[in-house]
ROSE-4610 file (N, C-alpha, C; in Angstrom, 1 decimal, always signed):
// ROSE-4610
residu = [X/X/X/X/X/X/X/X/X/X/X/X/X/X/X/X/X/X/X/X/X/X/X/X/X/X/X/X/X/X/X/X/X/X/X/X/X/X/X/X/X/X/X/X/X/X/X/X/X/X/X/X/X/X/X/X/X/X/X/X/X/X/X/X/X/X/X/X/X/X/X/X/X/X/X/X/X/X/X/X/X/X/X/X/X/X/X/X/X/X/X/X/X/X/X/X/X/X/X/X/X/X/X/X/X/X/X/X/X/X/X/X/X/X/X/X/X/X/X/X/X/X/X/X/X/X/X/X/X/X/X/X/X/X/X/X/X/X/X/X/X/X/X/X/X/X/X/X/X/X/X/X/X/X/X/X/X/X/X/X/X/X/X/X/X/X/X/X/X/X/X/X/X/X/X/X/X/X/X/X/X/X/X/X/X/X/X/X/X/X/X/X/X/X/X/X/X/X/X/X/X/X/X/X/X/X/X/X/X/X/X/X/X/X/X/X]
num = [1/1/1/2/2/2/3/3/3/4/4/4/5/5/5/6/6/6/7/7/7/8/8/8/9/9/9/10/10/10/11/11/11/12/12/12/13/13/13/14/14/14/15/15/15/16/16/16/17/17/17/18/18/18/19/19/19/20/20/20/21/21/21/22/22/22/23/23/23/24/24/24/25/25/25/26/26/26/27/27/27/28/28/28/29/29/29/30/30/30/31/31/31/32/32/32/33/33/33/34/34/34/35/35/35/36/36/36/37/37/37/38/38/38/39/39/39/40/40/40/41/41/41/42/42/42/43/43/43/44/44/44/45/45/45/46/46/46/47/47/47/48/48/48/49/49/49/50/50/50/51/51/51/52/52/52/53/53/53/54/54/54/55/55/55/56/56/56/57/57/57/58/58/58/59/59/59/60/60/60/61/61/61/62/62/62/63/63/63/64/64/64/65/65/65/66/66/66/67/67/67/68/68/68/69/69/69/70/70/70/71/71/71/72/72/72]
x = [+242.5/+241.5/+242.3/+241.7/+242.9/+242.3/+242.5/+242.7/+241.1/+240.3/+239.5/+239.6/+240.8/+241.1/+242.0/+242.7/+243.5/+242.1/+242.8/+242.4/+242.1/+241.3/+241.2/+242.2/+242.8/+243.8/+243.1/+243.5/+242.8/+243.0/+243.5/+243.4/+242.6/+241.6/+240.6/+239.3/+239.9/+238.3/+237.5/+236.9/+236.6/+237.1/+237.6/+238.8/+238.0/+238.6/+238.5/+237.7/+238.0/+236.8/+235.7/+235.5/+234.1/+233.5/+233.9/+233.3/+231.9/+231.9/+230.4/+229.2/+229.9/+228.7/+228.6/+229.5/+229.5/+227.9/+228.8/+227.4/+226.4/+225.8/+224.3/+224.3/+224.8/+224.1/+223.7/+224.1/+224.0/+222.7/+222.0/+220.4/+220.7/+219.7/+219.7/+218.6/+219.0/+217.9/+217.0/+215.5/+214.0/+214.5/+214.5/+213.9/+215.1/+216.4/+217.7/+218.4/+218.6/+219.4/+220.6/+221.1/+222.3/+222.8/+223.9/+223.9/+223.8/+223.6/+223.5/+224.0/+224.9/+225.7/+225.7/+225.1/+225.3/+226.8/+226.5/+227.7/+228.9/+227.8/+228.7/+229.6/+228.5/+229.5/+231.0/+230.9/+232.2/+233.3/+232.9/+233.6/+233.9/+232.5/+233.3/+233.7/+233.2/+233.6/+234.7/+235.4/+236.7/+235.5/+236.4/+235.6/+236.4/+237.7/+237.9/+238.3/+238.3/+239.0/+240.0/+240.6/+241.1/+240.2/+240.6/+239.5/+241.0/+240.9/+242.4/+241.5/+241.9/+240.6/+241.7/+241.9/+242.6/+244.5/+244.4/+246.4/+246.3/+245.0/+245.3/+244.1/+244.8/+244.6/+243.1/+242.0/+241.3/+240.9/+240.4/+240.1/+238.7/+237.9/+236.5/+236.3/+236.1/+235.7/+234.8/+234.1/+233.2/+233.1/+232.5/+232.9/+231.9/+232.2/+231.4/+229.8/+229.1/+228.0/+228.0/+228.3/+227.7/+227.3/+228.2/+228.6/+229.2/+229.7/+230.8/+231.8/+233.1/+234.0/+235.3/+235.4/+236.0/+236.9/+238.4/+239.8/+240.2/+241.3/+242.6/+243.7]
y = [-70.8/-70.0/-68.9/-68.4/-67.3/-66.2/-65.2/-63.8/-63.4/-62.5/-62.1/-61.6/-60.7/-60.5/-60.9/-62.3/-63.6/-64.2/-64.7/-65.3/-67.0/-67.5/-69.0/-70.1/-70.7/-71.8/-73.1/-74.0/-75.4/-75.9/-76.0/-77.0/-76.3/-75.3/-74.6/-75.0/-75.8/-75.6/-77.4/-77.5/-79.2/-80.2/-81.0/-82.2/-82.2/-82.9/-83.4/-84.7/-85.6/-86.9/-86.4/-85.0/-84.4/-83.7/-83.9/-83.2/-83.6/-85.1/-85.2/-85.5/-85.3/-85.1/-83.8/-82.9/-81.7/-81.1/-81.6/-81.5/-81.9/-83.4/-83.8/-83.1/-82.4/-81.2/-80.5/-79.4/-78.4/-78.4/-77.2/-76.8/-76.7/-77.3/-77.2/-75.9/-75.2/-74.0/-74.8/-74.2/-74.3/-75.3/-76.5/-77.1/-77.2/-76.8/-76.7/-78.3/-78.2/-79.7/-78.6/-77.1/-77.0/-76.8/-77.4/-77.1/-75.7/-75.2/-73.6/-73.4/-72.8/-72.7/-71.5/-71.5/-70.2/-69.4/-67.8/-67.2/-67.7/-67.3/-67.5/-68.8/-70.2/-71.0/-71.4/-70.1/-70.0/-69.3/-67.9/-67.1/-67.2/-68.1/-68.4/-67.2/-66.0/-64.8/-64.3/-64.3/-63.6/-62.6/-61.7/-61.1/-61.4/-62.2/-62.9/-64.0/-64.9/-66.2/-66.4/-67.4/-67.9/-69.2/-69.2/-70.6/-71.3/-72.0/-72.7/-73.9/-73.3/-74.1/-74.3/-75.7/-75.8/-75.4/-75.4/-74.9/-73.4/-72.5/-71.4/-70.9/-69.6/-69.4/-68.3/-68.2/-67.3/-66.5/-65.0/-64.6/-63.9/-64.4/-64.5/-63.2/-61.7/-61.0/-60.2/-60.1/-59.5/-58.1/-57.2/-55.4/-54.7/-53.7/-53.1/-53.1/-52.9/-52.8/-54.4/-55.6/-57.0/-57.4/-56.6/-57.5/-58.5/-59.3/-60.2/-59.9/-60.1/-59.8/-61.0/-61.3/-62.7/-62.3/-62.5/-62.0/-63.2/-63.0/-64.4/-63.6]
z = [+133.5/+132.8/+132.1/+130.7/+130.2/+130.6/+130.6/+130.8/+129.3/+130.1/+129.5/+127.7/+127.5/+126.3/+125.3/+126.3/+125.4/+125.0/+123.4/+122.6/+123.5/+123.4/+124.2/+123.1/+123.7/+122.9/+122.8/+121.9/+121.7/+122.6/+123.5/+125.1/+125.9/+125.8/+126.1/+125.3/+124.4/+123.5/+123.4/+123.0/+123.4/+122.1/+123.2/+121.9/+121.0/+120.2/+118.9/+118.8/+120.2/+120.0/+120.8/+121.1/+122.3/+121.0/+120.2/+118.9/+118.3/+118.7/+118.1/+118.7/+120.4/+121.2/+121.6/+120.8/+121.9/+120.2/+118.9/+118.0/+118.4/+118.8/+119.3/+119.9/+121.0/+122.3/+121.5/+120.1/+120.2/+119.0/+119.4/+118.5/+117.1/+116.1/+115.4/+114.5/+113.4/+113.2/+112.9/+112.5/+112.2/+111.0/+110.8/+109.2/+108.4/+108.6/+108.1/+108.4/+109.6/+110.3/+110.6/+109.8/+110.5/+112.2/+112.6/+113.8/+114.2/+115.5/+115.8/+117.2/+117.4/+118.8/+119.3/+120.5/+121.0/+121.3/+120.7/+120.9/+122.1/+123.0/+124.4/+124.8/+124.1/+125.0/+123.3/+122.2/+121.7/+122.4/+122.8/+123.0/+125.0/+125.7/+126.9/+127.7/+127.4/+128.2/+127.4/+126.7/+125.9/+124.7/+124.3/+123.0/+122.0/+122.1/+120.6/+120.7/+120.1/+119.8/+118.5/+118.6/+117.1/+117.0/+115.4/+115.1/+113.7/+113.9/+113.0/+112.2/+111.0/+109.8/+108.3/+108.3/+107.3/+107.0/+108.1/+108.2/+108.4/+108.7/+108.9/+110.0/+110.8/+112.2/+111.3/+112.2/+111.4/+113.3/+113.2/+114.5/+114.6/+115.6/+115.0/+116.8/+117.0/+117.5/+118.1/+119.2/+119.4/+119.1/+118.8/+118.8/+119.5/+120.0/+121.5/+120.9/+119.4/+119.2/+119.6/+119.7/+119.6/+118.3/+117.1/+115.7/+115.7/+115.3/+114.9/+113.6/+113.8/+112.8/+112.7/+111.6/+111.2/+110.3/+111.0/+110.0/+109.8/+108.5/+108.8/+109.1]
């Protein structure tokens, strides 16, 4: 398990072939079809993650109000 204020690593996060059931689990909004994931089971207890999208690391953060903030 990592440490509350480490970033969670990809061998923390769900494979790549759990990806399209881990989508059917997840809610979709009112009348969109898009999927909708609850904060928590991203962040898993950490208040930041990395998210690696396209050959680059992006860092997606909680902030004491319970905003979200998304760097690269």
């Amino acid at each position: 398990m990592t440490h509350p204020t480490e970033p969670i690593r990809p061998s923390a996060c769900v494979a790549a072939s759990d990806a399209p059931a881990a989508a059917q689990r997840a809610n979709t909004s009112a009348g969109s079809g898009v999927p909708r994931l609850p904060s928590r089971a991203i962040f898993a207890g950490a208040q930041e993650v990395e998210i690696e999208h396209n050959g680059a690391v992006y860092r997606l953060r909680q902030t004491a109000l319970g905003k979200l903030i998304l760097t690269k």
